[in-house]
Steps between C-alpha positions, in 0.01 A plus 500: 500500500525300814495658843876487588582675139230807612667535855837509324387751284344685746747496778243277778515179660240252324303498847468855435327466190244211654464766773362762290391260253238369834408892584345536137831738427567270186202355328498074505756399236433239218605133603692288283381208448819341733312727767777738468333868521599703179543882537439759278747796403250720591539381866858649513392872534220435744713382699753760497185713571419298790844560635538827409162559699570301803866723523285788476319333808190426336333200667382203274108651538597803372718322226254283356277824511788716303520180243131526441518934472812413230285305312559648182182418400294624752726772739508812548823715527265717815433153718868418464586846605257479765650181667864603450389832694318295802791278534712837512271627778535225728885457479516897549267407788729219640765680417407796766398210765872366447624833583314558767651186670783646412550755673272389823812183471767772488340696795503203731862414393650824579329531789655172638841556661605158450537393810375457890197320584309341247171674718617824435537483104297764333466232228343280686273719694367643163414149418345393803346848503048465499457745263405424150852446282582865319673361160 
C-alpha cells in the first residue's frame, strides 16, 4: 500500500509516517519501481504501537527499544515488564516534582494580596529570593 493509504488507516499525517519511518520506528519499505514506497500490512500495528507508546510517554529511544523486546521472536515478556515499570518510575517521579511546584505555586499565590507595590509581593520576593528553589 502506498504511504497516504497507511496514514489513513492509521489515523497520521504522511509526514508522520516518514518521521518515524527516519527514527528506525518503521523498517525501510519496498520501492516500486515508479519510486513510490510500498508498505506492508504488517506496518499498520507497529504503528499503532508506536502511538500507543508515545501516548504512554515513551520517547522514540525507548520505543524502538520496546519494538525490539516485542520481537516475537526474540522478547521476553520480563524485559517488556521491566521497561514498562522504569517508564512508570520516572512519571511517578515527575509526577511528585509537578506537585511539588504545585503547591510551592499555590503558596506564593495566596500569599500575594493582589495588590500595592510590585516590591512588596511575596511572589516576587520568593523568586528573587538566593536560596536554592524548594519545588
Amino acid at each position: 500500500m502506498k504511504i497516504g493509504e497507511l496514514a489513513r488507516r492509521v489515523g497520521i499525517p504522511i509526514d508522520t509516517v516518514r518521521y518515524y519511518e527516519r527514527n528506525g520506528l518503521l523498517p525501510p519499505p519496498a520501492r516500486r519501481a515508479s519510486g513510490y514506497r510500498e508498505y506492508e500490512e504488517a506496518d499498520i500495528p507497529r504503528l499503532r504501537f508506536v502511538l500507543r507508546a508515545k501516548q504512554l510517554g515513551f520517547s522514540l529511544i525507548e520505543i524502538r527499544e520496546l519494538l525490539e523486546l516485542s520481537d516475537e521472536h526474540v522478547g521476553n515478556v520480563g524485559n517488556l515488564k521491566a521497561a514498562a515499570s522504569a517508564k512508570l518510575g520516572e512519571i511517578e517521579d515527575r509526577i511528585g516534582q509537578l506537585t511539588r511546584i504545585r503547591d510551592a505555586l499555590r503558596t506564593m499565590i495566596q500569599a500575594c494580596p493582589g495588590h500595592g507595590p510590585v516590591t512588596e509581593c511575596p511572589i516576587r520576593s520568593a523568586l528573587l529570593d538566593d536560596e536554592r528553589p524548594r519545588a
